[in-house]
C-alpha positions as a printed NumPy array, in Angstrom:
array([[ 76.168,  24.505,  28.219],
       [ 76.797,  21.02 ,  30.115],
       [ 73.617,  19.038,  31.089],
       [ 73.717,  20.218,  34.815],
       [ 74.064,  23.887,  33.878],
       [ 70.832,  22.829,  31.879],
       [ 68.774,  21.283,  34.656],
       [ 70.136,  24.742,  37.052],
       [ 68.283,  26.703,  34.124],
       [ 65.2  ,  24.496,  33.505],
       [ 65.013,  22.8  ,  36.962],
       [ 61.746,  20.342,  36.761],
       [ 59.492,  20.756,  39.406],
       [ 55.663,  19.003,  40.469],
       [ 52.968,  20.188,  41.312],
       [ 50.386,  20.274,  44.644],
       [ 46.728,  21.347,  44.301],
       [ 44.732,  21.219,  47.832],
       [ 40.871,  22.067,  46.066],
       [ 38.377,  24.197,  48.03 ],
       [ 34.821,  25.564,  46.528],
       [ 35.969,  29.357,  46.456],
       [ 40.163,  28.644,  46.211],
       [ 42.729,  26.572,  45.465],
       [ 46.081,  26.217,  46.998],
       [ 48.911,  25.371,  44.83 ],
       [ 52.56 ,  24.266,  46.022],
       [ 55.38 ,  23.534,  43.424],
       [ 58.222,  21.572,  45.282],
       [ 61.346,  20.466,  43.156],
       [ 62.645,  16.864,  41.72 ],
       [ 63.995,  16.057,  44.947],
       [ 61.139,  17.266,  47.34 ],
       [ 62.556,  21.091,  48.869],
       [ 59.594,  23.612,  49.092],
       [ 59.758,  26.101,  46.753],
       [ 56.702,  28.434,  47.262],
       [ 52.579,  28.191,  47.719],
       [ 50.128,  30.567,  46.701],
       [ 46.427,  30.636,  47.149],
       [ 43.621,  31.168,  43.448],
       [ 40.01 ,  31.52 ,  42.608],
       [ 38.154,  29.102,  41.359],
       [ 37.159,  30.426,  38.172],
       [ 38.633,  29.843,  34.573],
       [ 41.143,  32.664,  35.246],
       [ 42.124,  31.055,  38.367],
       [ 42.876,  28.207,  36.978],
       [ 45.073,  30.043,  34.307],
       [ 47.085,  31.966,  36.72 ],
       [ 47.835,  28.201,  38.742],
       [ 48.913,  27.077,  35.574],
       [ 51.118,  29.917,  34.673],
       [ 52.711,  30.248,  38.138],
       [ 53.398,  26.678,  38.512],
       [ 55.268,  26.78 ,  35.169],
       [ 57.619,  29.884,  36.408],
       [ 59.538,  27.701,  38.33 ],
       [ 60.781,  25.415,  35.73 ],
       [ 60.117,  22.501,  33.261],
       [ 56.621,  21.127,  35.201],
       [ 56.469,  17.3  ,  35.336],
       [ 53.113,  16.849,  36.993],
       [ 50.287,  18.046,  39.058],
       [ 48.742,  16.286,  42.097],
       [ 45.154,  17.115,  42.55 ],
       [ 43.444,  16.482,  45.601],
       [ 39.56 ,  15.794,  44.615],
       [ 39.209,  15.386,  40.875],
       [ 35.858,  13.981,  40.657],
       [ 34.392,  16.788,  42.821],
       [ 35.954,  20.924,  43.588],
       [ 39.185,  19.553,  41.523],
       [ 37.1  ,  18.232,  38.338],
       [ 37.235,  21.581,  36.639],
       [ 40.752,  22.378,  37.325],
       [ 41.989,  18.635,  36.385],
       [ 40.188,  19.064,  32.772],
       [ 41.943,  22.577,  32.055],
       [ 45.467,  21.466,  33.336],
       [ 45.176,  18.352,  30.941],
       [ 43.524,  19.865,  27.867],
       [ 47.007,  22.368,  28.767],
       [ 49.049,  19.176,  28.263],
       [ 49.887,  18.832,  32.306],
       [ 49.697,  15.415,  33.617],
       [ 47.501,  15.16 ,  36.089],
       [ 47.435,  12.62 ,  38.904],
       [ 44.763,  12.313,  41.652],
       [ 45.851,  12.346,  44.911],
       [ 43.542,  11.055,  47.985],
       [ 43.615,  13.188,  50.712],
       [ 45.848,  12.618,  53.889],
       [ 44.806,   9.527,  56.546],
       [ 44.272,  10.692,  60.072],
       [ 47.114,   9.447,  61.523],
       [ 49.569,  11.782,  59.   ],
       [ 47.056,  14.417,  59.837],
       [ 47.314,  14.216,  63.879],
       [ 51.258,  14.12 ,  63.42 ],
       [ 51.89 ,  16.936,  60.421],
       [ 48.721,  19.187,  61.706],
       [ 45.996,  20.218,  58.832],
       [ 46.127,  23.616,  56.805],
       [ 45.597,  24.286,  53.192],
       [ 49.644,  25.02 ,  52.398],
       [ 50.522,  21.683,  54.862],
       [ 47.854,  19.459,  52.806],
       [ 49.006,  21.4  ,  49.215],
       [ 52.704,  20.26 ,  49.749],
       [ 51.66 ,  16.497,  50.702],
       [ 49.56 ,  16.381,  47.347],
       [ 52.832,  17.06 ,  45.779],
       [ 54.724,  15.369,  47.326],
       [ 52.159,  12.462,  46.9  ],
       [ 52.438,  12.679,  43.149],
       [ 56.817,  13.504,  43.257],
       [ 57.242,  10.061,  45.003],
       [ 55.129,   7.901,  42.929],
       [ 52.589,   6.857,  46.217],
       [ 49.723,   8.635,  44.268],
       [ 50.111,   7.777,  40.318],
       [ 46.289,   6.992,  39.555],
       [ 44.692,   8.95 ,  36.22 ],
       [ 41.531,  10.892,  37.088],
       [ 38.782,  10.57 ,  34.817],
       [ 38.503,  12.804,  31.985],
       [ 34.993,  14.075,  32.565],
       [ 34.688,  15.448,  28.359],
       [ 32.552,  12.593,  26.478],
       [ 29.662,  10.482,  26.332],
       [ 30.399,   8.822,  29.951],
       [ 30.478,  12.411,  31.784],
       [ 26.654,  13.379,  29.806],
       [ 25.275,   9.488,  31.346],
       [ 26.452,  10.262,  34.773],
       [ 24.918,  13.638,  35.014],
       [ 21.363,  12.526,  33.891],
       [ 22.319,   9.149,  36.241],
       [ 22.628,  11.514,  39.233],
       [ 19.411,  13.483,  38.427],
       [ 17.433,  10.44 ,  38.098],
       [ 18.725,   8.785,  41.489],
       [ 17.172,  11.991,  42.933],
       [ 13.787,  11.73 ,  41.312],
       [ 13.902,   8.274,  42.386],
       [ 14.708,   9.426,  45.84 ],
       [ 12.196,  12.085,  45.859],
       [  9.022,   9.255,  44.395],
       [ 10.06 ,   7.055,  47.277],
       [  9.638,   9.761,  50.274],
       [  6.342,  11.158,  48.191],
       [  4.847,   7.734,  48.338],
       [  5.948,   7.113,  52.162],
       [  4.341,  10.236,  53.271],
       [  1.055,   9.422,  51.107],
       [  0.623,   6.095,  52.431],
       [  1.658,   7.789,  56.125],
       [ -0.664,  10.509,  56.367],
       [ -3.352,   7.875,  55.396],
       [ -2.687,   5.843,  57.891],
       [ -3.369,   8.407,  60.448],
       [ -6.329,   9.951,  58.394],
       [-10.425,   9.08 ,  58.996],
       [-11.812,   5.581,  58.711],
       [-13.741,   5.879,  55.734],
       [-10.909,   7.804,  53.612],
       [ -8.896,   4.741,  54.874],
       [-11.335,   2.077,  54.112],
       [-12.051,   3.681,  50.781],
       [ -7.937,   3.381,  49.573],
       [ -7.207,   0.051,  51.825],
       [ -5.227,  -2.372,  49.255],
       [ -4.94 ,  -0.619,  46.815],
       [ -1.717,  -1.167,  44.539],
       [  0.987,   1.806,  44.632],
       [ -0.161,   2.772,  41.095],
       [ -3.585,   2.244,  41.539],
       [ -3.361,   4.105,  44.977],
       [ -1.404,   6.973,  43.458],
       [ -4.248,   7.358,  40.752],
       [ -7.226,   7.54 ,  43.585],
       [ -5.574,  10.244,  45.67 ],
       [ -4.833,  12.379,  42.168],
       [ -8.362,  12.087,  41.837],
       [ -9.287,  13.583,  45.6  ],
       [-11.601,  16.37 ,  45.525],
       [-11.563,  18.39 ,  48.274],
       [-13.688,  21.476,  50.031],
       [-12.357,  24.906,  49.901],
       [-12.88 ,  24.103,  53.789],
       [ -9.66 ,  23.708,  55.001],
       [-10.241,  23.978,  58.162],
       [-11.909,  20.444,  58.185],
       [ -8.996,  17.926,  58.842],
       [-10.679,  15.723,  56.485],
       [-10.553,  17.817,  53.898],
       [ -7.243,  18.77 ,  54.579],
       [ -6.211,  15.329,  54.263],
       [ -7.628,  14.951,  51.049],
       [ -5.873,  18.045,  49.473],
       [ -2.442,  16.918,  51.214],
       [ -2.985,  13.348,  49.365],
       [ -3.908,  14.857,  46.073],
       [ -0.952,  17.025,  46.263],
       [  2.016,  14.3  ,  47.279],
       [ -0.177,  12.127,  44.851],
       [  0.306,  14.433,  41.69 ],
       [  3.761,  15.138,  42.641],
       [  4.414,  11.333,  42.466],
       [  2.887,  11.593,  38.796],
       [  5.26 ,  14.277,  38.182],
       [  8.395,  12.634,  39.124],
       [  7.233,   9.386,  37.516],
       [  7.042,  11.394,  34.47 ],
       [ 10.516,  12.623,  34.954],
       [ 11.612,   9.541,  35.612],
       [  9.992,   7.984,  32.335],
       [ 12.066,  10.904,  30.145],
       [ 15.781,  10.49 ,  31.694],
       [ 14.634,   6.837,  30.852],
       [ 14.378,   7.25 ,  27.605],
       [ 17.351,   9.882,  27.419],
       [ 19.762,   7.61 ,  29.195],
       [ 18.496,   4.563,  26.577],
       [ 19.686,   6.596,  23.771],
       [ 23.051,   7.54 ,  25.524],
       [ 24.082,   3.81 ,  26.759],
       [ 22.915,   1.764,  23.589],
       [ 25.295,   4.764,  20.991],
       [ 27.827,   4.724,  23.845],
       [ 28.465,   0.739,  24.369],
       [ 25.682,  -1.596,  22.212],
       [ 27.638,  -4.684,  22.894],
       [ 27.944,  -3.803,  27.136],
       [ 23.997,  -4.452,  26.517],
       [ 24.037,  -7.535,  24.721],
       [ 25.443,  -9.059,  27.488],
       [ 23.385, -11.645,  29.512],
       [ 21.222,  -9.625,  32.764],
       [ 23.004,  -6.428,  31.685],
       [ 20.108,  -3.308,  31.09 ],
       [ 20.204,   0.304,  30.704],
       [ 20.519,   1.347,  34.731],
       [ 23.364,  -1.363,  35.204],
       [ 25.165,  -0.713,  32.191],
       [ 24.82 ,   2.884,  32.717],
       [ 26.296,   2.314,  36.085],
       [ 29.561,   0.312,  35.043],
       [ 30.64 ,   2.723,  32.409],
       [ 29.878,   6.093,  34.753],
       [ 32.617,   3.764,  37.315],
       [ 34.972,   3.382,  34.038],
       [ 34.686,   7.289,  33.211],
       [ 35.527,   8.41 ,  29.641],
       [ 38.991,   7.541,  29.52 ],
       [ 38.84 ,   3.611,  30.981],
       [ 42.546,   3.138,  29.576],
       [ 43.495,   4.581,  32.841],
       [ 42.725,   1.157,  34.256],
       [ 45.807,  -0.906,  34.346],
       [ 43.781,  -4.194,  33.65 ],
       [ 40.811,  -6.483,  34.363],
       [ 41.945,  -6.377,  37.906],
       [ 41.83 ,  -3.128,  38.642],
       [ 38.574,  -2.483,  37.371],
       [ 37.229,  -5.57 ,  39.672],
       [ 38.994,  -3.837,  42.556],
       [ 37.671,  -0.074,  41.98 ],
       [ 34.061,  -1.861,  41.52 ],
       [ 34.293,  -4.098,  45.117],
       [ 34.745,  -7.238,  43.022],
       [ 38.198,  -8.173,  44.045],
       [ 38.837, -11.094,  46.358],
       [ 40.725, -10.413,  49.491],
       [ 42.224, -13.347,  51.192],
       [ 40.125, -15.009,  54.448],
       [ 42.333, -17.949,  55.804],
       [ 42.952, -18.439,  59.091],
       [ 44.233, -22.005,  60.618],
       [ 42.928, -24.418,  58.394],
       [ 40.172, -22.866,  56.563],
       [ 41.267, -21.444,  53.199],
       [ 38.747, -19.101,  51.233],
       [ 38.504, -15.389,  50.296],
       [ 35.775, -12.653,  50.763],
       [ 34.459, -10.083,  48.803],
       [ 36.38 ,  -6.676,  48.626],
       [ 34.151,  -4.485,  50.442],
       [ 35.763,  -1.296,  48.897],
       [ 35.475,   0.383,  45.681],
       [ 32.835,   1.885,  44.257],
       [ 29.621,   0.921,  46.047],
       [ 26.842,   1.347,  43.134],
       [ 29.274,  -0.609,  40.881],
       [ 29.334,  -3.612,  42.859],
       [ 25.447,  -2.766,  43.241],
       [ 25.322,  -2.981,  39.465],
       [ 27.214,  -6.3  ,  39.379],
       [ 25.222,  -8.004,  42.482],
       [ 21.86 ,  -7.249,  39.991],
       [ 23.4  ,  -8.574,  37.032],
       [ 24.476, -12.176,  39.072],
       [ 20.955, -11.98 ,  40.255],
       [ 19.689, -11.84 ,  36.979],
       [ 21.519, -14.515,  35.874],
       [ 20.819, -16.992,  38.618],
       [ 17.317, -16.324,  37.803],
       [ 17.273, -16.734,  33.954],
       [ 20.595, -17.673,  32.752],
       [ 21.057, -20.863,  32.521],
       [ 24.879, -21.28 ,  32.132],
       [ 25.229, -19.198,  35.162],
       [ 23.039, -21.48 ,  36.93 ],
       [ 25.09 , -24.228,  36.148],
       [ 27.972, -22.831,  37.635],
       [ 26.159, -21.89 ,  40.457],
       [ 25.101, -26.029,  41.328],
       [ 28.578, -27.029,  40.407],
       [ 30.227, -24.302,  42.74 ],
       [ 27.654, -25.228,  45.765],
       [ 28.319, -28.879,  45.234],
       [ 31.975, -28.16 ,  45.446],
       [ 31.291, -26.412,  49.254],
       [ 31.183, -22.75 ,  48.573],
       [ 28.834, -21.03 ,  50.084],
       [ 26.258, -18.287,  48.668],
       [ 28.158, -15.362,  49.377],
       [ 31.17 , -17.271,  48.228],
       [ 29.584, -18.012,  44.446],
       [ 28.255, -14.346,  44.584],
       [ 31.702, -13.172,  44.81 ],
       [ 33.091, -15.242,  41.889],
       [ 30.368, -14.563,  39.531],
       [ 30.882, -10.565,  40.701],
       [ 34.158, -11.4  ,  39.483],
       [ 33.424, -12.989,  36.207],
       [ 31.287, -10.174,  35.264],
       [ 33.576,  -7.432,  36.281],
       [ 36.286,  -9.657,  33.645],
       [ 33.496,  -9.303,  31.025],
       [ 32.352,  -5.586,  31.521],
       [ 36.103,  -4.499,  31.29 ],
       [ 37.165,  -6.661,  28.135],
       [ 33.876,  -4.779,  26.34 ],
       [ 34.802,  -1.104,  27.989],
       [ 38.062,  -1.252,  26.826],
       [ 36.806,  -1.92 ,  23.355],
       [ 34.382,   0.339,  22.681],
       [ 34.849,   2.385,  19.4  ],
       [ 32.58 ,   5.032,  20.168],
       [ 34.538,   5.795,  23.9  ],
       [ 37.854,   5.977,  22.485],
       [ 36.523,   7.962,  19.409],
       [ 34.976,  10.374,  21.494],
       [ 38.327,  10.657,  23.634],
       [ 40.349,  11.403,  20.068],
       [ 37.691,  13.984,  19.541],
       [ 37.487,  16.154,  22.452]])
């Protein structure tokens, strides 16, 4: 059999996944881009067989692009790569390809692989199976609870605003704690009826619920401690790096960080990268205001920290300013210099790339 009868036999072919909540849509298109077919599957773990099994009837598959891994495609990217499929995530089309090629689920199945055919999308998703994937779960449940104690506290201190002079005289200054503690302690009437005694059973009620969450808050705490310190001890050791901002960085580097290519691509995905600013005469560079937002939010505490306490860092700083950079300008290339740091430790971690041998 000659090698071309071989390749007429086997043909290789790639892979398009357009992700839905109920369905996916799957197109296979061959190694030199013709269409070859599209079909539509559940989302379920039988689904996701049957894509697998009728993307691999037409030929040797190379790849699969998969439009939204880290949200309806997270499920389907883990079983095609525990299946031994490369997977590559594939952003969905601009606006202008979408106003001249129209939008439909076959239309935006074939660009996803023809995205990942041509080499224009080629990034790893995250692997969403260790240590990382358990920290940003609790992460996003505590952002909520977070989210939740800051509207409880604005309503209390709302409603008492509006409430009787004497209730208000009674809680006026009082810290948020101390505040939160007074209104817990409320005893109304069975009197409903009486607006003041309404008020005072509304306050008690957003008051305990702020206990509650506070108390939630206090156990992913703890929880997400334990996680971060077994998951990357020497991330913490370094200088204004804690549990929240640590957590942070490695949820942005995912289980699997050696998908990033280096140092700089880990500043760019976390907003740290500098993007050139000269115009005329003036030559300078800004901060990347792309990537991942609460990464860069996690590196703008850390510099904070360290202007604050660190003394090295505050060196810089002086010597920097002296030298005419501005404050946004030194914020950028300390955002920078951290980003460097959290990457050289990421990449390093035994107990991340133990955990990816492992599962």
């Amino acid at each position: 059999m000659t090698e071309r009868e071989g390749r007429a036999q086997h043909p290789t072919v790639v892979g398009g996944v357009d992700t839905h909540g109920d369905t996916h849509h799957a197109a296979v298109v061959d190694e030199v881009g013709r269409h070859l077919a599209d079909h539509e599957f559940p989302t379920t773990p039988a689904g996701y067989r049957r894509l697998l099994a009728w993307l691999r009837s037409f030929g040797r598959l190379d790849r699969v692009g998969v439009e939204g891994t880290g949200a309806y495609g997270a499920a389907l990217a883990r079983m095609l790569a525990q299946a031994g499929v490369t997977v590559v995530e594939v952003d969905r089309p601009d606006r202008k390809v979408r106003r001249s090629k129209g939008k439909s689920d076959p239309v935006d199945a074939y660009a996803a692989a023809w995205a990942a055919l041509s080499g224009r999308a080629a990034g790893t998703p995250k692997s969403r199976t260790g240590r990382i994937e358990a920290i940003r779960t609790l992460r996003v449940t505590r952002r909520g609870a977070v989210k939740a104690r800051t509207q409880e506290i604005n309503q209390l201190r709302a409603l008492l605003l509006t409430g009787p002079a004497e209730l208000r005289e009674q809680l006026r200054g009082l810290a948020t704690a101390a505040l939160v503690g007074a209104c817990a302690r409320l005893r109304p009437t069975v009197d409903l009826a009486d607006p003041r005694q309404a008020l005072k059973a509304a306050l008690r009620r957003l008051a305990r619920r702020h206990q509650q969450l506070s108390a939630e808050i206090a156990e992913l705490d703890a929880d997400l401690a334990a996680l971060v310190t077994a998951a990357a001890p020497d991330l913490l050791d370094l200088p204004g790096v804690g549990v929240e901002t640590a957590g942070q960085l490695l949820t942005t580097a995912g289980d699997n960080p050696e998908r990033l290519r280096s140092e700089a691509a880990f500043a760019h995905l976390c907003g740290a990268a500098p993007i050139p600013a000269s115009s005329g005469r003036t030559d300078r560079h800004r901060l990347n205001r792309g990537g991942d937002r609460w990464a860069n939010c996690a590196l703008h505490t850390i510099a904070l920290s360290r202007l604050r306490w660190h003394e090295p860092t505050r060196a810089y700083a002086a010597r920097r300013r002296h030298q005419g950079l501005s404050t946004k300008e030194i914020m950028r290339c300390l955002k920078r210099l951290i980003a460097r740091q959290v990457h050289y430790i990421i990449r390093r971690l035994p107990s991340i790339n133990q955990a990816l041998m492992t599962t």
